[in-house]
C-alpha positions, -999 to 999 in steps of 0.1 A, spaced: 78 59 -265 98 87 -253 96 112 -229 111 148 -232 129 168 -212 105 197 -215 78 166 -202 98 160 -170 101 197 -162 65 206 -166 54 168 -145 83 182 -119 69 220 -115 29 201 -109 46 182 -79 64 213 -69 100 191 -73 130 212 -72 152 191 -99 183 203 -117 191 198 -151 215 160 -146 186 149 -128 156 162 -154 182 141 -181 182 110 -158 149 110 -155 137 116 -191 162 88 -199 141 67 -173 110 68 -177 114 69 -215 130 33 -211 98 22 -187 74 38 -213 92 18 -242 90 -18 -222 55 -10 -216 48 -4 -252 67 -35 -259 37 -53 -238 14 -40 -264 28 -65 -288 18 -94 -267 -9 -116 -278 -38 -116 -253 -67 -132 -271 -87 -148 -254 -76 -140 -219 -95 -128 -195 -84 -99 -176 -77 -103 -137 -73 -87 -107 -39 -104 -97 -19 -123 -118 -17 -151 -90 -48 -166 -74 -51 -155 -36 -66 -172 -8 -77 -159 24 -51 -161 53 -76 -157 80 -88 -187 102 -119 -196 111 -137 -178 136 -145 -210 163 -159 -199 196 -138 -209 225 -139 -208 260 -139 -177 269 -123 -158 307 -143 -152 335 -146 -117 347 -122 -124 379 -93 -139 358 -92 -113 333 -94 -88 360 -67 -109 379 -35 -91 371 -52 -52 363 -29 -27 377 -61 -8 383 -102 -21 380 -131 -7 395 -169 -22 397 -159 -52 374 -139 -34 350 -104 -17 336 -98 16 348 -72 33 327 -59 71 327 -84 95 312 -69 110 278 -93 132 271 -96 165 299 
């Protein structure tokens, strides 16, 4: 499939791309070369198949959530530049 010039210039004025004429050739040339592979994946046989999300299958990187022992108030508190009543006082960003 290809991809004229005339195509480039109106896809270039929609995005508001400034492109000169080299570049509107380059890119015709391009994209008519992408558009041609991905007709060539027409051709393959995909019978049978069933479609997926990914073409690898993916499996969650998280851990398990496990409760743990967990600070007390005075240690977590221990090395606050700044605390009041039991808990982190931090500048006010908001006037």
């Amino acid at each position: 499939m290809k991809i004229s010039e005339e195509e480039v210039r109106h896809v270039a004025k929609l995005a508001r791309l400034d492109m000169d004429e080299t570049a509107i050739e380059k890119f015709a040339e391009q994209i008519g070369s992408i558009l041609g592979y991905a007709d060539k994946l027409r051709e393959v046989d995909t019978e049978g198949v069933r479609p997926t999300s990914h073409a690898i299958f993916l499996n969650n990187a998280f851990r398990e959530d496990k409760v743990k022992e967990q600070l007390d108030r005075e240690s977590a508190l221990a090395n606050a530049p700044e605390q009041e009543d039991g808990a982190f006082t931090v500048p006010r960003v908001l006037g």
